[in-house]
Backbone as CSV, one residue per row, in Angstrom:
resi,resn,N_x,N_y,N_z,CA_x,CA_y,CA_z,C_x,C_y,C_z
1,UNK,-1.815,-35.533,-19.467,-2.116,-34.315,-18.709,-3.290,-33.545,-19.314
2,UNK,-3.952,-33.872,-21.102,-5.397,-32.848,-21.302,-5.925,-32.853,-20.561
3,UNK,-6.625,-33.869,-20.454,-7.744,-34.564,-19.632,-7.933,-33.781,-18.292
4,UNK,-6.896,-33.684,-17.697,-6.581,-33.426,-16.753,-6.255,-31.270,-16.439
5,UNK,-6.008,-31.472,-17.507,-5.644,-29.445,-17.706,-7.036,-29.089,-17.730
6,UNK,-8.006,-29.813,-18.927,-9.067,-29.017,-19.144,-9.904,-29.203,-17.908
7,UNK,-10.516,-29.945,-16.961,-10.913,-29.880,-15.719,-10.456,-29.126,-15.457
8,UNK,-9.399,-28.516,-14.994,-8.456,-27.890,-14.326,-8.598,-26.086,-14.944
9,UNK,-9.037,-26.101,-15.912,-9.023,-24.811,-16.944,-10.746,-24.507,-16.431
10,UNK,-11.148,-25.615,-16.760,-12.746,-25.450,-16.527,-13.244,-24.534,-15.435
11,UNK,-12.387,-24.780,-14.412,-12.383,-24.193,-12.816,-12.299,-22.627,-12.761
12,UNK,-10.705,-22.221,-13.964,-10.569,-20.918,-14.242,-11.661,-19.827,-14.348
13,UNK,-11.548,-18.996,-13.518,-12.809,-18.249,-13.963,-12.829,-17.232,-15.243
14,UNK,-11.665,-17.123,-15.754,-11.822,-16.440,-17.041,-12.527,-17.910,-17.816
15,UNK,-11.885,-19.140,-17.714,-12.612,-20.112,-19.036,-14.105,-20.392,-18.590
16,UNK,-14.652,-19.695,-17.909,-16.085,-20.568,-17.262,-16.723,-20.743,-18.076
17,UNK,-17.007,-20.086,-19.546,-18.429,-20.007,-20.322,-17.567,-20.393,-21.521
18,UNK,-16.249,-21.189,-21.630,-15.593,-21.578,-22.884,-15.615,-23.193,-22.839
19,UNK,-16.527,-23.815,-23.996,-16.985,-24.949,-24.448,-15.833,-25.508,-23.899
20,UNK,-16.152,-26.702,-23.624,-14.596,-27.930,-23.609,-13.444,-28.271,-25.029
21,UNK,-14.190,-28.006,-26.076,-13.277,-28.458,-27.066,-12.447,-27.551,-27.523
22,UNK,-13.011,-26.360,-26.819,-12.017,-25.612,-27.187,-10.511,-25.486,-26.036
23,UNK,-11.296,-25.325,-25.032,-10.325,-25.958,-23.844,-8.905,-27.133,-24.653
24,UNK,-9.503,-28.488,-24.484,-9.149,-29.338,-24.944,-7.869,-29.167,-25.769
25,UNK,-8.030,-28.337,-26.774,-6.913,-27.793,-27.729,-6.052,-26.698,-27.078
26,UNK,-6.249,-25.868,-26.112,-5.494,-25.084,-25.566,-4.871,-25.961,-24.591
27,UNK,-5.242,-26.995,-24.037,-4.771,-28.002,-23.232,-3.515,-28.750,-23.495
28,UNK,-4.047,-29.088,-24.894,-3.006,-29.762,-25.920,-1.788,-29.126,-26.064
29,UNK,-1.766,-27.741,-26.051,-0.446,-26.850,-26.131,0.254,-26.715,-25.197
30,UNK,-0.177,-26.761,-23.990,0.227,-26.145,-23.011,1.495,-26.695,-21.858
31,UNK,1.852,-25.913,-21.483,3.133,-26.860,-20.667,2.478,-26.707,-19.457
32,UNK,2.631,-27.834,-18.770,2.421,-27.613,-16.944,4.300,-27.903,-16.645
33,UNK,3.816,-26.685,-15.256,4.692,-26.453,-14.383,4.497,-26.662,-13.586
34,UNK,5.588,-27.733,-12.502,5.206,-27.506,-10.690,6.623,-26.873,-10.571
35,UNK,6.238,-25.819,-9.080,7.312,-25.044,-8.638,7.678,-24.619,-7.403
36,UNK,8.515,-24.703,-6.811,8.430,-24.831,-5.365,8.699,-23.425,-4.886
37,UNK,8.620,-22.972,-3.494,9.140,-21.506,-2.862,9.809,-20.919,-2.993
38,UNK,9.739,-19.289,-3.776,11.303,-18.741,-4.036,11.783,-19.309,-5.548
39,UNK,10.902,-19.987,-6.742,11.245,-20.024,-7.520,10.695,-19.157,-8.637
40,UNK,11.664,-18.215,-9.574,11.289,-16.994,-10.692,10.874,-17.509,-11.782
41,UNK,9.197,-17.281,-11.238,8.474,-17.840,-12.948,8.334,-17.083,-14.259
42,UNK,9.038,-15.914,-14.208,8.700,-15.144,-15.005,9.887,-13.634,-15.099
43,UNK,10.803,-13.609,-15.791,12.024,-12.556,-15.018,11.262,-11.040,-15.988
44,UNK,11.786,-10.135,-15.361,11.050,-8.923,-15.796,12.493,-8.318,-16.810
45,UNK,12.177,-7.638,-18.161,12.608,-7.873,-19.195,13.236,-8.802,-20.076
46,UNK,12.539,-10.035,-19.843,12.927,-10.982,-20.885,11.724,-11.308,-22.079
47,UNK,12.230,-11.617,-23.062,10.934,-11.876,-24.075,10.947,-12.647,-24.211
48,UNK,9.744,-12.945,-24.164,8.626,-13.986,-23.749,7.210,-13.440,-24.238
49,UNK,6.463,-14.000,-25.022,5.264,-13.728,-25.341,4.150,-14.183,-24.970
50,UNK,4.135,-15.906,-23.880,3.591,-16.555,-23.128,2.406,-15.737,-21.788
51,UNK,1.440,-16.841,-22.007,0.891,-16.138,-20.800,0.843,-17.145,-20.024
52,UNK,0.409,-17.229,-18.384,0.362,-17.998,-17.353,-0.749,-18.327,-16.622
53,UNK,-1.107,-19.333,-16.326,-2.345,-19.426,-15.332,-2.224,-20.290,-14.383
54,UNK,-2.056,-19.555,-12.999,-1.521,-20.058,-11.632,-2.497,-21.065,-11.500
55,UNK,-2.312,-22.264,-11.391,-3.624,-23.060,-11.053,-3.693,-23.685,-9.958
56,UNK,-2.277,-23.813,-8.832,-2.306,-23.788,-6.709,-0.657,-22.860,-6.920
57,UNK,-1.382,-22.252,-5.572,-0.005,-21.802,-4.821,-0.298,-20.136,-4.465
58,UNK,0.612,-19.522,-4.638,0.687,-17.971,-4.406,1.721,-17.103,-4.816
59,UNK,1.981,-16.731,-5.701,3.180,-15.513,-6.360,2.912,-14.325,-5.927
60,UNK,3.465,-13.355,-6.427,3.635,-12.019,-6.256,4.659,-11.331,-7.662
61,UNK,4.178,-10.623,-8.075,5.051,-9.442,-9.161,5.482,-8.435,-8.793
62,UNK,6.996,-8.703,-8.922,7.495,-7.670,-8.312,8.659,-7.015,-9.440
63,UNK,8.223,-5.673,-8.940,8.991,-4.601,-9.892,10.419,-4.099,-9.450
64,UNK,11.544,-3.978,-10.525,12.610,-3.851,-10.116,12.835,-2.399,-10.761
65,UNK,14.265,-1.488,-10.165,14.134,-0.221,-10.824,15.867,-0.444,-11.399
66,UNK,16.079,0.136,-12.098,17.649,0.330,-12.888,19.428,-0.049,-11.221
67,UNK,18.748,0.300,-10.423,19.006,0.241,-9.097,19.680,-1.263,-8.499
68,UNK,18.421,-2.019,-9.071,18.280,-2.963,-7.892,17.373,-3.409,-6.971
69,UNK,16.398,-1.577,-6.717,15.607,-1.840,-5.675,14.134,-2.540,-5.878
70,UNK,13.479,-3.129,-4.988,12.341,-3.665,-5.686,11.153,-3.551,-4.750
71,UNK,10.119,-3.711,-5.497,8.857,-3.597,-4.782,7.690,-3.917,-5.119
72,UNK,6.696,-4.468,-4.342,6.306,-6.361,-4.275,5.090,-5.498,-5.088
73,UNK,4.337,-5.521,-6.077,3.071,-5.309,-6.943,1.975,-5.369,-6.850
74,UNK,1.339,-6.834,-6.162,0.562,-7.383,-6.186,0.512,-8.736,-6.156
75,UNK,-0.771,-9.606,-5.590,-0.407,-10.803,-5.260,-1.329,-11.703,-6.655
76,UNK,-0.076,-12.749,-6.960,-1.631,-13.733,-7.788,-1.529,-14.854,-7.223
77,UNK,-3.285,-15.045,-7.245,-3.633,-16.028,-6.728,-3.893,-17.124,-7.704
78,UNK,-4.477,-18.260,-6.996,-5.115,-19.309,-8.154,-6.559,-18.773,-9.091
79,UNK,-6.025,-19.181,-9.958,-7.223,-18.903,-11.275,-6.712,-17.570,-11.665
80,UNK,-6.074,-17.283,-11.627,-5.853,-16.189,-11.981,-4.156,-15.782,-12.716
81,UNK,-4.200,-14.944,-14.101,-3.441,-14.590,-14.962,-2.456,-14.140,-14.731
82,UNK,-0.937,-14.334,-15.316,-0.231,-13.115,-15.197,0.944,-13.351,-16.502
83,UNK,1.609,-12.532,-16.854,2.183,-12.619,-18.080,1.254,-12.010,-19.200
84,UNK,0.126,-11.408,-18.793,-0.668,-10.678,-20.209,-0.351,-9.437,-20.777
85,UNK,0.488,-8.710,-19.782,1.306,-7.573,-20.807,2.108,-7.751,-21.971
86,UNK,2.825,-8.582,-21.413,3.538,-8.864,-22.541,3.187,-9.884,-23.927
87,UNK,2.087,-10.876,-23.325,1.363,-11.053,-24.401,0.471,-10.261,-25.074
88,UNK,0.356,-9.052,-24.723,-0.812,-8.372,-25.900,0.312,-7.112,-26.501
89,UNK,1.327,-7.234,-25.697,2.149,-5.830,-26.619,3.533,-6.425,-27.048
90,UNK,3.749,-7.551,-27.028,4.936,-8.595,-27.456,6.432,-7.722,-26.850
91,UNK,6.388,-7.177,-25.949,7.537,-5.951,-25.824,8.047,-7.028,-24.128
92,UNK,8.965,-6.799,-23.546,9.816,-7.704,-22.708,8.600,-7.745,-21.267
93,UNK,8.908,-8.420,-20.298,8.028,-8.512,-19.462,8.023,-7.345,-18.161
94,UNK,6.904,-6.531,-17.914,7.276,-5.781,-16.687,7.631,-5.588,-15.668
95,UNK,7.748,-6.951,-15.404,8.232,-7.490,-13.960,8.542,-8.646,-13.396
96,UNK,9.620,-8.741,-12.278,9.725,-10.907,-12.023,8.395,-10.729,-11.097
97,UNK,7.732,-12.433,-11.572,6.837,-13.323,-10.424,7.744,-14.052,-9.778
98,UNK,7.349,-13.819,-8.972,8.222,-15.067,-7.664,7.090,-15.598,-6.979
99,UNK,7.218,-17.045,-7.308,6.324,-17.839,-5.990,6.960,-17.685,-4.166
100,UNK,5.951,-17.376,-3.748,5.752,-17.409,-2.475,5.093,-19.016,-1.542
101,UNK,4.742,-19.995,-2.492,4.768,-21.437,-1.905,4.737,-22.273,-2.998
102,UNK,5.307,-23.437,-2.620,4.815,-24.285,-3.953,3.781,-24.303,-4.548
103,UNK,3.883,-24.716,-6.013,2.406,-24.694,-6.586,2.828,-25.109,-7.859
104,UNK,1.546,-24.673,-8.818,1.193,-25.002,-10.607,0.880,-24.437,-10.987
105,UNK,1.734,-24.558,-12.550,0.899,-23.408,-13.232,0.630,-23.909,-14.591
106,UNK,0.243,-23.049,-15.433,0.059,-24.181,-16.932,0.726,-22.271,-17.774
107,UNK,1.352,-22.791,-18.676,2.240,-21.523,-19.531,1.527,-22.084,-20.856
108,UNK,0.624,-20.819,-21.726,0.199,-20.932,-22.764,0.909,-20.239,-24.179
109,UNK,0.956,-20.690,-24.883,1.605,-19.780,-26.019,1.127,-18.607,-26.299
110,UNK,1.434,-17.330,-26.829,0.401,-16.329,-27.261,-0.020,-16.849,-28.283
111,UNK,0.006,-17.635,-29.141,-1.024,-17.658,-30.818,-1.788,-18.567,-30.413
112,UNK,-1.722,-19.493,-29.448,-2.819,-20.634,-29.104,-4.325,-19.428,-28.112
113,UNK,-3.317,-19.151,-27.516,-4.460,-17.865,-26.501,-4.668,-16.844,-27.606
114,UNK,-4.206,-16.275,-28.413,-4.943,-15.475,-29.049,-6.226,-16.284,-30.406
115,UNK,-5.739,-17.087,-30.733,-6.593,-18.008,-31.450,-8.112,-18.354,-31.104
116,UNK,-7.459,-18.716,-29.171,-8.815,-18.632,-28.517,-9.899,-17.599,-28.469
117,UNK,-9.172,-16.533,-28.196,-10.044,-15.242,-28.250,-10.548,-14.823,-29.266
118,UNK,-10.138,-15.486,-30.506,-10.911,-14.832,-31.776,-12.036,-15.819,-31.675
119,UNK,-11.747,-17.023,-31.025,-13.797,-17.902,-31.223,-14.293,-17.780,-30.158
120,UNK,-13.812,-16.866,-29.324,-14.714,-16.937,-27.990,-13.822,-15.335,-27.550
121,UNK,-14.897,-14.134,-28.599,-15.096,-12.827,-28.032,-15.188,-12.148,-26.419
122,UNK,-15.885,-12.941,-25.829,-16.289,-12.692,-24.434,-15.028,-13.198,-23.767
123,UNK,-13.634,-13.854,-24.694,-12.428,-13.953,-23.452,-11.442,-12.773,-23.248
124,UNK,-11.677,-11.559,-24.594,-11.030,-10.011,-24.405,-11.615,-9.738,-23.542
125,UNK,-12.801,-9.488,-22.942,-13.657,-8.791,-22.232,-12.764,-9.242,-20.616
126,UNK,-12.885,-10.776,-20.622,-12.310,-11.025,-19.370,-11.264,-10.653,-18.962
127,UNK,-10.300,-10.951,-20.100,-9.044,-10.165,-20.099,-9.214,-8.955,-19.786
128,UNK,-9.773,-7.764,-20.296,-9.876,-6.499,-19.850,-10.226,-6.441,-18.469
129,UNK,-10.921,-7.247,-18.080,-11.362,-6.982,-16.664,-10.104,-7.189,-15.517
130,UNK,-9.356,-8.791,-15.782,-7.870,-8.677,-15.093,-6.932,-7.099,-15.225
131,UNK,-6.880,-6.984,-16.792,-6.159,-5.923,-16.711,-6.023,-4.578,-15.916
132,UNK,-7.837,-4.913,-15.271,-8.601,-3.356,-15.060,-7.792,-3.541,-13.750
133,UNK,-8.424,-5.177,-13.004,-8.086,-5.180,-11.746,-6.503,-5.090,-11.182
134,UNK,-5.423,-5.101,-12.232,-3.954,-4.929,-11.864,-3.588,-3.432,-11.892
135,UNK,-5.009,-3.159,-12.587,-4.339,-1.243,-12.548,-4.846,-0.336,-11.487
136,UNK,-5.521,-0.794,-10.908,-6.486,-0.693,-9.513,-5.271,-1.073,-8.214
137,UNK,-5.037,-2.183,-8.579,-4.338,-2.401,-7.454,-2.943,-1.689,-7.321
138,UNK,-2.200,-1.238,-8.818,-1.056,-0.458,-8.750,-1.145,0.571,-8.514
139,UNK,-2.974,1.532,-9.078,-3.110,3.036,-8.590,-2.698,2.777,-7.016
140,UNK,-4.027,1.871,-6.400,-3.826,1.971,-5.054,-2.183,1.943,-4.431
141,UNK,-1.318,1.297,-4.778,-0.351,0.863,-4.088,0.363,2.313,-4.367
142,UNK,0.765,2.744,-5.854,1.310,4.074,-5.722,0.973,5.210,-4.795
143,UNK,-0.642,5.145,-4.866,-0.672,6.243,-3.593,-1.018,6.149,-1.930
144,UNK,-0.441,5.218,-1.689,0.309,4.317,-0.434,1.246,4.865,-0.444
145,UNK,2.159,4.886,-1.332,3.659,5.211,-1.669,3.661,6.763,-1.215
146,UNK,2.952,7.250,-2.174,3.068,8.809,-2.162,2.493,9.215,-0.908
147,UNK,1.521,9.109,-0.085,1.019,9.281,1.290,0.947,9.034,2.266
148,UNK,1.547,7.640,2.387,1.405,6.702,3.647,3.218,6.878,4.251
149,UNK,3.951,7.139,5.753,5.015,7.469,5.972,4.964,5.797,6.406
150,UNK,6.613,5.675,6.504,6.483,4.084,6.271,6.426,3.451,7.928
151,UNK,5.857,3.695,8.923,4.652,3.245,9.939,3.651,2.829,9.452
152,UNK,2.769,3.982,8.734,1.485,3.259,7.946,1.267,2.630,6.875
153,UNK,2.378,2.489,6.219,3.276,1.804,5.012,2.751,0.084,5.902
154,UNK,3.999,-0.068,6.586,3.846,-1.656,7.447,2.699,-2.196,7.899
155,UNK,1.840,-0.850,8.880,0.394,-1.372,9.141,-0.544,-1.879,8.369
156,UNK,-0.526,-0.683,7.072,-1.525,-1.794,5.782,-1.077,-3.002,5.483
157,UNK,0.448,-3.233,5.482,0.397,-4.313,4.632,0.248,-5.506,5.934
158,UNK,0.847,-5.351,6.959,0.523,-6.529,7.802,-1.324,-7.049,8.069
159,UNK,-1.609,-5.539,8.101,-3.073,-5.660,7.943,-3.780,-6.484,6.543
160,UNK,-2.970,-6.306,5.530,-3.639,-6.979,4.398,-3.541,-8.524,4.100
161,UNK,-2.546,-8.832,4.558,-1.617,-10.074,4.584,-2.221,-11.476,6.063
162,UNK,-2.821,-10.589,6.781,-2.843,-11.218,8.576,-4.273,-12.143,7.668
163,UNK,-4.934,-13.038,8.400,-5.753,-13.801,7.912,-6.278,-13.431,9.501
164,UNK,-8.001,-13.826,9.511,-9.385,-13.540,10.791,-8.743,-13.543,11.705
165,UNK,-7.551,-14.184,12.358,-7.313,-14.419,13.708,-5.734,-13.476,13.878
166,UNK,-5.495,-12.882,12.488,-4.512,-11.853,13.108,-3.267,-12.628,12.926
167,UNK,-2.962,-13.870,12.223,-1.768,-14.339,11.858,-1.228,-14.561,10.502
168,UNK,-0.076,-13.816,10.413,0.679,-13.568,9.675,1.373,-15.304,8.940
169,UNK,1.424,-15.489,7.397,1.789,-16.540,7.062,3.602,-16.496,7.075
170,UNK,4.004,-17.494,7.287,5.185,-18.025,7.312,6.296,-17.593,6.069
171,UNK,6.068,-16.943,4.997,6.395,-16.334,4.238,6.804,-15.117,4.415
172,UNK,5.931,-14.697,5.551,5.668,-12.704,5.393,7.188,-12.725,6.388
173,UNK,8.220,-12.294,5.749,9.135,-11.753,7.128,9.640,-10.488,6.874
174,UNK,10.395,-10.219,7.328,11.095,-8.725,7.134,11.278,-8.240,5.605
175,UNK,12.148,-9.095,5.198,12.721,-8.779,3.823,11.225,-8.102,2.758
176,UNK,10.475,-9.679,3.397,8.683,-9.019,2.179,8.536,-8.128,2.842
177,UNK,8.037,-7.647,3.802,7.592,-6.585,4.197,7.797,-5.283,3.356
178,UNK,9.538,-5.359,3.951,10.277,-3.987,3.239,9.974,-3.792,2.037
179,UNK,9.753,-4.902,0.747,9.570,-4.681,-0.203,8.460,-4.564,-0.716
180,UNK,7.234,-5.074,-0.161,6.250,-4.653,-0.263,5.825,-3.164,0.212
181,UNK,6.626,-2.508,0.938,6.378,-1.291,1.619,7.446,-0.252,0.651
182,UNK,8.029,-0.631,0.162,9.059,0.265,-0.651,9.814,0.617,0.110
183,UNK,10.289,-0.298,1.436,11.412,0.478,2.318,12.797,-0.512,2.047
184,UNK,13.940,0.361,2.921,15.242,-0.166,3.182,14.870,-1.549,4.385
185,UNK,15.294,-2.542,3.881,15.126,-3.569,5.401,15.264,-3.145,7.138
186,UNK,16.204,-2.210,6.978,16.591,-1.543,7.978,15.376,-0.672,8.891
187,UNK,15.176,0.367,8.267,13.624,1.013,8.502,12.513,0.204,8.818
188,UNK,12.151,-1.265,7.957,11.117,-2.112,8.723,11.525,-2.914,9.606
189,UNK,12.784,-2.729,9.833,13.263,-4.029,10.980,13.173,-3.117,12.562
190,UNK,13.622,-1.766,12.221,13.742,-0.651,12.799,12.050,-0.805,13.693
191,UNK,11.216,-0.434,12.879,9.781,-0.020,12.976,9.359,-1.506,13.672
192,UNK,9.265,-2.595,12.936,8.918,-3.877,13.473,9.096,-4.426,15.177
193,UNK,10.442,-4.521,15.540,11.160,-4.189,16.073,10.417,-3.127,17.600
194,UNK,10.087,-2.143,17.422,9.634,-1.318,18.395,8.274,-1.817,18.418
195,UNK,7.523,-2.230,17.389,6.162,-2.638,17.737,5.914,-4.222,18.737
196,UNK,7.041,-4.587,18.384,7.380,-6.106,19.062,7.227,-5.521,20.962
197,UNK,8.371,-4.731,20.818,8.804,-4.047,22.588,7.298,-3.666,23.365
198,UNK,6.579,-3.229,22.290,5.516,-2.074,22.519,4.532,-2.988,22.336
199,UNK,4.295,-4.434,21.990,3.112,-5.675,22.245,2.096,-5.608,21.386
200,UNK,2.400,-4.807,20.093,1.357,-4.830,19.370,1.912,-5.929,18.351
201,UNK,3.118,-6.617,18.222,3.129,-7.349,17.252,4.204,-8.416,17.992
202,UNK,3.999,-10.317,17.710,4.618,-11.022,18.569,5.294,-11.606,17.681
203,UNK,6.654,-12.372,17.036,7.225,-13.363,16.539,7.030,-14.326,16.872
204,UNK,6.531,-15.718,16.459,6.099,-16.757,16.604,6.940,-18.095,15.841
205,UNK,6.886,-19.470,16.288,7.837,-20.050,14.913,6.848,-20.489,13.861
206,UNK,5.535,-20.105,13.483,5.191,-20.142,12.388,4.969,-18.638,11.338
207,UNK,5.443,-17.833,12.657,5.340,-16.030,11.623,4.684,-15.421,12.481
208,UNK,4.397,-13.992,12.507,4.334,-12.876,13.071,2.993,-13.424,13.174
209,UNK,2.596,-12.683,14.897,1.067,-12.539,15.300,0.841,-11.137,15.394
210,UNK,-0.339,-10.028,14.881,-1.032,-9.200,15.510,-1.443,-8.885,16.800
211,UNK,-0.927,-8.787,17.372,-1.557,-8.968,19.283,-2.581,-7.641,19.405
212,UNK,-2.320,-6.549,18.590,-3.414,-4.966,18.848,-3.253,-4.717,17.494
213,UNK,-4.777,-5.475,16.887,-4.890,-4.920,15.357,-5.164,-3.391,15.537
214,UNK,-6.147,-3.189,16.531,-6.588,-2.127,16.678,-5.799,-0.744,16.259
215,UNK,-4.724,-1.008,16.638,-3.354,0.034,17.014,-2.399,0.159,15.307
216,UNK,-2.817,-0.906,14.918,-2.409,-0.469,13.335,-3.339,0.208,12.836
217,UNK,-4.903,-0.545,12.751,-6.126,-0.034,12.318,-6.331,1.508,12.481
218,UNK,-5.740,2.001,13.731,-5.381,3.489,14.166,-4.726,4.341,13.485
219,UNK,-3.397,3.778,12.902,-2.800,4.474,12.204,-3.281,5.077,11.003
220,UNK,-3.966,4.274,9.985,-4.630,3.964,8.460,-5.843,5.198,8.978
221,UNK,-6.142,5.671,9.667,-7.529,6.680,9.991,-7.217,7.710,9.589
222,UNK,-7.321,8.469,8.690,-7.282,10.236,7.993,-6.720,10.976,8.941
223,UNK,-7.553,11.039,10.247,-7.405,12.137,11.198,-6.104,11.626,12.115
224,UNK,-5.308,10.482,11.485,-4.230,10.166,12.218,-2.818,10.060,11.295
225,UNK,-3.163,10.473,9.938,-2.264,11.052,8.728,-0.766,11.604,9.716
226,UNK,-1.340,12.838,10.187,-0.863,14.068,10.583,0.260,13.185,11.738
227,UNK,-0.435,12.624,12.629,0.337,11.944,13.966,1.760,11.641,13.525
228,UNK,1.642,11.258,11.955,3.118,9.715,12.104,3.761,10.410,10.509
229,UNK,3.694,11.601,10.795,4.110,11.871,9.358,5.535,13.177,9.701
């Protein structure tokens, strides 16, 4: 499997400007994972000092509260990190990843990845930059939370999720929704539900269609805050 990781690492866009031999040896350590839909790559407070690099498929981190209740974080994609909190502050993990389709990943040790970063300076930097971009995406999502009533809650996210032609992947159903929206299932099934009656949104057997982006796009407008609140 080196041979085969470091190609595969090469691709990473944090490793782009990191020699092969060094690759090579982080290769050597590393475990590959394949994992299918709905499987927890990562549970939120367990220790673990490991970091991860999705290399196919699609996860999501999602945060749980003392409760029970949960709510979806952010999405990772391929080439891209997750598990680095807890590798740079060795303290339990902040949250479960759950894959959303099959895929791979490769799980690195922290002393092999930190090893790396001491001969190749410019891989903190990259790191900082993931870090920047997960705190960006949590400001944003908190103040979604705090401003958006959960109508315009659903519209962003179907809006974020829909791909050019307005269709929703086979994954996205009620349950994500709600949790990506910070609601009770009930409330988005509620809301969903009337938009179905009302033709702006169709059930399909491969997943929800957009039929009037427009009419979500409406909602998300400043001067239409006031309307749905």
């Amino acid at each position: 499997m080196t041979s085969d990781a470091v190609v595969t690492l090469q691709n990473v866009p944090i490793f782009n400007n990191v020699p092969p031999q060094f690759l090579r040896h982080l290769a050597q350590f590393a475990i590959y994972r394949k994992f299918r839909a709905g499987d927890m790559l990562c549970s939120q407070g367990e220790l673990s000092s490991s970091i991860f690099i999705l290399l196919k498929g699609l996860a999501v981190a999602v945060g749980v509260d003392d409760e029970g209740r949960e709510v979806i974080l952010n999405f990772i994609n391929p080439g891209e990190l997750f598990g680095e909190i807890a590798m740079i502050d060795g303290r339990p993990r902040s949250a479960d990843v759950v894959a959303l389709t099959d895929g791979e990943a490769l799980l690195v040790r922290r002393s092999d990845f930190v090893a790396l970063m001491e001969r190749m300076p410019n891989l903190v930097w990259q790191l900082l930059i993931t870090l920047a971009k997960r705190m960006r995406e949590t400001d944003d999502l908190v103040l979604r939370m705090a401003w958006l009533n959960a109508q315009q809650r659903l519209a962003w996210a179907l809006l974020e999720s829909a791909d050019k032609d307005y269709r929703l992947p086979s994954w996205f159903n009620i349950s994500f929704l709600a949790r990506r929206c910070g609601l009770v299932r009930e409330t988005a099934s509620r809301i969903i539900s009337q938009w179905q009656k009302e033709g702006i949104l169709e059930r399909t057997k491969t997943g929800f269609l957009i039929l009037k982006p427009k009419k979500l796009q409406a909602m998300l407008k400043p001067k239409a805050y006031d309307e749905f609140i």
